[in-house]
N, C-alpha and C positions, 0 to 999 in steps of 0.2 A: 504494500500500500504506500503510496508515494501522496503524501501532503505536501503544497507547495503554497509558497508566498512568494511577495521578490525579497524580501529578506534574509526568508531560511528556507530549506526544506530538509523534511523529514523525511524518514521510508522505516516502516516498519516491516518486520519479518513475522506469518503469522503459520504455522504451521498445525493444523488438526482443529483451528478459530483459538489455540495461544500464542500470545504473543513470543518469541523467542529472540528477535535482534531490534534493537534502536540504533538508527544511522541519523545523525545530523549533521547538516552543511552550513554554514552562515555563510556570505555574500563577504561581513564584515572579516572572516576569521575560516578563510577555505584553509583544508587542509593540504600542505605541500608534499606530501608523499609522492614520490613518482615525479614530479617535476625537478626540471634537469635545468641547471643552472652552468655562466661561466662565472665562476669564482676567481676571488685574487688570494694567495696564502697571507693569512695576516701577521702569522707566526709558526716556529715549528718546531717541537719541541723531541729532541731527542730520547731524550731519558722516560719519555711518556709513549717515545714510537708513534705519536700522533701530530696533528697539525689543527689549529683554528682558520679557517676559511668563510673569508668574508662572502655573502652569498648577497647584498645587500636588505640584509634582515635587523632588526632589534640586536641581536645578538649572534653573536660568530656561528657558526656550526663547526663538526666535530668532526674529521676522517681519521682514521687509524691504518697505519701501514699494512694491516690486513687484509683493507679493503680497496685496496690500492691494486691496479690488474698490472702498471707500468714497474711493479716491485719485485713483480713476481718472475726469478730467473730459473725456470725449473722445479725442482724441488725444495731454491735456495728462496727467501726474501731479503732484499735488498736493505738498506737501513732507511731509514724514511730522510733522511740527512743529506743523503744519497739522490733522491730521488723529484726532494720537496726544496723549492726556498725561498723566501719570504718576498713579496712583491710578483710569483711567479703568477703566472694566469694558466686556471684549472678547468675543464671540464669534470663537476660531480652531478652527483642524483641525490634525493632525497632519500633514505632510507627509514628512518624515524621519523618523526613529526617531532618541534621542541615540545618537551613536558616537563613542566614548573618550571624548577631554574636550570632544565639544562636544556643546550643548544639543539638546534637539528644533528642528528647522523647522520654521514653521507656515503656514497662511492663511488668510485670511477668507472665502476661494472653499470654501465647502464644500460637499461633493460626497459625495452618497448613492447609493451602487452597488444596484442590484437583478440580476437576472439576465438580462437583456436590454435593460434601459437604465441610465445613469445622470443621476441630478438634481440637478442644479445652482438651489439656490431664489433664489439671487441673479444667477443670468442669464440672459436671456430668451432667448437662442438656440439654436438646435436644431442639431447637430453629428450628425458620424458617425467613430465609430475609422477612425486610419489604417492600421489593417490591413487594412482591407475596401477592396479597391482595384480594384473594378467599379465602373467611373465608372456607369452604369446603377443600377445597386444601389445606390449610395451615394444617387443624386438618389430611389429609390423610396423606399427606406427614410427620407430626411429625409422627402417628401411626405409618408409615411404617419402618422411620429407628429405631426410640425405639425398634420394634421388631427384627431387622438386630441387632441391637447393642448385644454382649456374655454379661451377666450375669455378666462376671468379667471383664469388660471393666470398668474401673474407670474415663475415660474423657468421653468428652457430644461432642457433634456433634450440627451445623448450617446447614440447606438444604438451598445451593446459588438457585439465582435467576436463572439461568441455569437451575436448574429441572422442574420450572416450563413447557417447553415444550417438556414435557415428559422425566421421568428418570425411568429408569428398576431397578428393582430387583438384576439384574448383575452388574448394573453401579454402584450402590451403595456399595454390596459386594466390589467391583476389590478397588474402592475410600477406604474403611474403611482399606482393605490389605495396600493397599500400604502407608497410614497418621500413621498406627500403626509402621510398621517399618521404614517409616521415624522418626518418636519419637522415637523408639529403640537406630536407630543411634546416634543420635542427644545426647540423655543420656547414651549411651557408650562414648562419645566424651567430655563430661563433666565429665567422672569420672578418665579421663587418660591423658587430657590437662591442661597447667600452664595459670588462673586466669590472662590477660586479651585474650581470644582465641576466634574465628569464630567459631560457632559450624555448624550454616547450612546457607546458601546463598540461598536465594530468586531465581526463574528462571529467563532467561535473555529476555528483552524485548521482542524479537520477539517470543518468548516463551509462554511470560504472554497472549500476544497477543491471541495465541487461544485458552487459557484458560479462560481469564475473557473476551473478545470482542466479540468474534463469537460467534454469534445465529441465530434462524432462519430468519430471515431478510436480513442476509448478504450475496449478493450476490458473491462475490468473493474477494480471499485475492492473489493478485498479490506481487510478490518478481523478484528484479530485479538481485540477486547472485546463480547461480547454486549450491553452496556451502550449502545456507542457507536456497536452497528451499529444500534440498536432506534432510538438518537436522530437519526441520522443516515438513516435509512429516513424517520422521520416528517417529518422537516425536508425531505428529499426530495421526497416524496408532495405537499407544501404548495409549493415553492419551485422546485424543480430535479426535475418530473418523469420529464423525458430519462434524469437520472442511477439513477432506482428501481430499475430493471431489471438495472443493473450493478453496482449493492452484491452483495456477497459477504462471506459468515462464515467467518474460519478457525479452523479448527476443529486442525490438526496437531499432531503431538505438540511436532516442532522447532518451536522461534521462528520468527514468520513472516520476520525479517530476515534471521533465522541462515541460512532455507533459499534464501533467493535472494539471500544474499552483502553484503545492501546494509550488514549491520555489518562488513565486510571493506574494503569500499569506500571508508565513512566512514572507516577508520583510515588507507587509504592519500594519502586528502583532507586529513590533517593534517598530512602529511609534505612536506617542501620538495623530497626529487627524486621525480619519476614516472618510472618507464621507459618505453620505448617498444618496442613488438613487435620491430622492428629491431635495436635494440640499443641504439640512442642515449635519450637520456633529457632529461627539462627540471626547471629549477631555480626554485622560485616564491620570493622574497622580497618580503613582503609588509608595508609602514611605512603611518605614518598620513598622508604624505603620498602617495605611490604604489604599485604591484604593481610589479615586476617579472618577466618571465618570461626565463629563457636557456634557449636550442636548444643542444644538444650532439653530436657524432657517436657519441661513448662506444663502444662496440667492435663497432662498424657500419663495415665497409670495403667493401662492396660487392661487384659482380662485373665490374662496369665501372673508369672515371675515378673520380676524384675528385668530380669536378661533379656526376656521375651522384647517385654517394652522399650529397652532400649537400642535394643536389633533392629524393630520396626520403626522407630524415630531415627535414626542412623540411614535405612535404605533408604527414606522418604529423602529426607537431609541432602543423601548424596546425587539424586536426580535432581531438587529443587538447586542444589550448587550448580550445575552442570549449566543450567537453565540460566542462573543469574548472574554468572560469570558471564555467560554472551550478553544478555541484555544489560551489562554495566559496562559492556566492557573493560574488565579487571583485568591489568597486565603483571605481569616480572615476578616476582618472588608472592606465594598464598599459603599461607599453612591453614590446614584447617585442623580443627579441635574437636573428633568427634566424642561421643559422650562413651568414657572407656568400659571396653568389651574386652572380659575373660575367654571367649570362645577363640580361638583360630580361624576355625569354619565362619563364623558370623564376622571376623574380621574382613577374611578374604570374601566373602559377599557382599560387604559393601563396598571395597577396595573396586570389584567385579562392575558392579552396579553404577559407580563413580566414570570408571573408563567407559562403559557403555554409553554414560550418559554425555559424555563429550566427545567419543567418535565422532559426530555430524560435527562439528567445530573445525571452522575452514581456520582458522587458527592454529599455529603449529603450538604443543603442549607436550609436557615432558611432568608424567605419577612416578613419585616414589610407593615404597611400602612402609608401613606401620612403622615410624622409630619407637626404638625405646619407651618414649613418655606416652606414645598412643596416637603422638600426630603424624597426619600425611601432608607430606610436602608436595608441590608445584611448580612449576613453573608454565606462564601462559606470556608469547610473547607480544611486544607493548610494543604500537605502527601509529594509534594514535591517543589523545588525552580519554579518559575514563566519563563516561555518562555524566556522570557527578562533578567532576572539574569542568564539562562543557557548560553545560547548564546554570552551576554555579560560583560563589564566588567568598573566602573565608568571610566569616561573620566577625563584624568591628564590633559587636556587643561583647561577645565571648572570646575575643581572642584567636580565633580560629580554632576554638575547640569543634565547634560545628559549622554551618553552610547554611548559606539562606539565596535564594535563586538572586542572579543578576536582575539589576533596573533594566537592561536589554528584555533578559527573558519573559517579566513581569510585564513590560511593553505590550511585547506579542501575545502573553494570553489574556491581557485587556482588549484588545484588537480583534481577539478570536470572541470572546464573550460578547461584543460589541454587534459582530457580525451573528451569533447567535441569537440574540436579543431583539437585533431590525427582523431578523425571519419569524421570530414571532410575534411581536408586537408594531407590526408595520403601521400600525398607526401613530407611531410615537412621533411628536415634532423634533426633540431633541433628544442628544446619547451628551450626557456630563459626568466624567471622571473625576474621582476624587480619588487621591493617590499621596503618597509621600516627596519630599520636594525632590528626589532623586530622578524619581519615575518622569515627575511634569516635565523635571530639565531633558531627561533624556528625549521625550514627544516634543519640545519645542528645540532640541537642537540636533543629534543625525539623525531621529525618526520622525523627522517633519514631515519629510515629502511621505512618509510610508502614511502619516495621518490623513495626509492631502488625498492619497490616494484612497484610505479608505471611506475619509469626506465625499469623493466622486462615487466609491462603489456604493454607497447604501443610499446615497442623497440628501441626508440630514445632518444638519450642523452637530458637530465635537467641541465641547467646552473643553480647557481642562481647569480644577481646582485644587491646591495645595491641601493635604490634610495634616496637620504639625503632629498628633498622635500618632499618626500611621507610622509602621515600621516599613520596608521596601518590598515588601510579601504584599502588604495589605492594601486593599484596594476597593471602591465601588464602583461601580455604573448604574448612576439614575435616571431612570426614564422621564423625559419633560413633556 
């Protein structure tokens, strides 16, 4: 499901009518993943094997000699001293996104995504995703595009998971055309742009959407903007023809979120306890050096033992993790806490039950087993910021011991209530906002024009009014 504004859009992931993935894009705050930049070295630091590279960002980004393809002599790595130095002009890529206070990660491996393969112009070998794991298939599929690949093609190609459900002869030809002249451009643009400059920009969420999401499983991609289903059809039709057939217009009165709950969901994604059907419930604490999750019984006694009760709060536990871990997007180091089990057997089934439930996770993940004290360790790897850092922002009341949503975010769901409010109360002559002085400042300085626009779309004037009690949360819309 693809919500769109000109502001943000959203896309939710909904599988069996639950919610499973939240994607957001702001206009103000795209994410740089995948975009390939030529950078200048700012500095380079030996003893770290790394280099800060001005990208013309906020703050430097981060490349490590590892990631460096011009380092690599063989089996040897060259010293980054060697290879890097200061004032040099770079082509890298975005690998990470920054998160809090550290820079972008980059590399010089860059890597052009199409819809059935990807291209690699600085290495010559020809791979295949490891999720395609038909030893048969994998050896046909390399054969096949080795042979597609000219003779004087000097980059190597990946076959995405994508081909595994059949890819033509055609589909891979149109793919290899169009990654090569993307790289054309790309190194025309670096030989005529001033050292720190964008050379190419990543496609925009709802974009990415039918390139890496849609497979055969998916029954439909619903878009609630005429605009974006007209752009997203045509990009289809050229790109992602699988996907054509499954575009969908919503047309409903209710917000398309509102009607299938996914903004109910989001709010309970923000929240540090989940409950659990049972009774019991988990607690996410989430720092910039780890996640935490705790298993609880909470007022789950069972019908049995003790053990029994805690087995079944444990299995639940470990699918509802599985689940929330996508839709928070939680990265890098998670230890969870389940509630400690004498069994072995009941150990290893929730251990069982855990990996099951994160199979579907296009996400690379790495379970330990049970240490010593009971906990199981994680690792899930971090491309961009967390649900909860997108959306919000440390609380000045508390110190940043908790989170309360951005004046931005607050904006938009004044905006959406607003447009909820004209659909059923069209008789109203006026929509007047009462908000905190954070929020009014934000709608009278960069969210004018979004007010202007949605002054045009309902037809009825928008006041706005300061409320000095309010905190940045709080809010009304009165109807005049």
């Amino acid at each position: 499901m693809i919500n769109y504004s000109p502001r943000e859009t959203r896309v939710a992931i909904l599988s069996d009518g639950v919610l499973q993935e939240i994607h957001l894009e702001r206009r103000v705050s795209r994410g740089l993943v995948g975009n390939v930049y030529l950078g200048r070295v700012a500095r380079v630091l030996p003893g770290m094997q790394s280099a800060f590279i001005n990208i013309g960002l906020e703050r430097t980004a981060f490349l490590h000699v590892a990631d460096i393809v011009e380092a690599r002599q063989g089996e040897k790595t060259l010293p980054i001293e060697r290879v890097l130095h200061e004032g040099q002009a770079v082509m890298v890529q975005v690998e990470k996104d920054p998160i809090g206070t550290k820079g972008a990660r980059l590399t010089t491996t860059v890597s052009l995504a199409g819809r059935k393969l990807v291209y690699l112009p600085k290495e010559p070998h020809i791979g295949v995703s490891q999720r395609i794991e038909d030893t048969e298939l994998r050896e046909r599929l390399r054969e096949e595009v080795g042979r597609l690949k000219p003779e004087t093609e000097k980059g190597g190609y990946i076959v995405r998971t994508s081909a595994e459900e059949g890819a033509t002869e055609e589909e891979f030809r149109t793919d290899m055309r169009y990654l090569r002249l993307l790289w054309e451009q790309i190194q025309y643009k670096a030989s005529h742009l001033p050292a720190p400059s964008l050379l190419y920009q990543d496609l925009s969420l709802a974009q990415r959407v039918l390139r890496d999401m849609v497979h055969g499983e998916t029954a439909a991609i619903r878009v609630d903007s005429q605009e974006t289903f007209a752009s997203l059809r045509d990009f289809a039709h050229t790109f992602v023809p699988a996907a054509e057939p499954k575009l969908e217009l919503y047309r409903g009165d209710t917000p398309l979120f509102e009607k299938y709950q996914v903004d109910e969901e989001i709010e309970k994604a923000l929240r540090r306890r989940v409950d659990l059907k049972s009774g019991g419930y988990l607690v996410f604490d989430q720092t910039e050096a780890m996640t935490t999750i705790d298993v609880n019984t909470g007022g789950y006694v069972g019908k049995r033992d003790f053990s029994s009760t805690v087995f079944k709060t444990n299995l639940e536990a470990a699918q509802t993790i599985a689940r929330q871990l996508r839709l928070r997007n939680l990265g890098g180091i998670i230890i969870i806490d389940f509630i400690d089990m004498d069994s072995d057997e009941h150990r290893a089934a929730v251990l069982a039950e855990l990996k099951r439930g994160i199979a579907t996770d296009r996400t690379r993940m790495t379970v330990s087993n049970f240490t010593e004290l009971g906990l199981v360790e994680m690792t899930r790897k971090r491309t961009r910021e967390s649900l909860a850092h997108m959306v919000c922002e440390p609380c000045p009341v508390c110190g940043g011991r908790g989170e309360i949503k951005t004046a931005r975010t607050v904006c938009y769901e004044i905006m959406r209530e607003i447009v909820r409010e004209w659909r059923q109360y069209q008789d109203a002559k006026e929509f007047k906002i009462l908000a905190s002085q954070s929020v009014i400042d934000m709608f009278l300085e960069s969210e004018s024009q979004a007010l202007e626009l949605l002054h045009e779309f309902i037809g009825k004037p928008v006041s706005l009014l300061v409320e000095p009690g309010y905190t940045q949360e709080q809010y009304d819309v009165v109807l005049a």
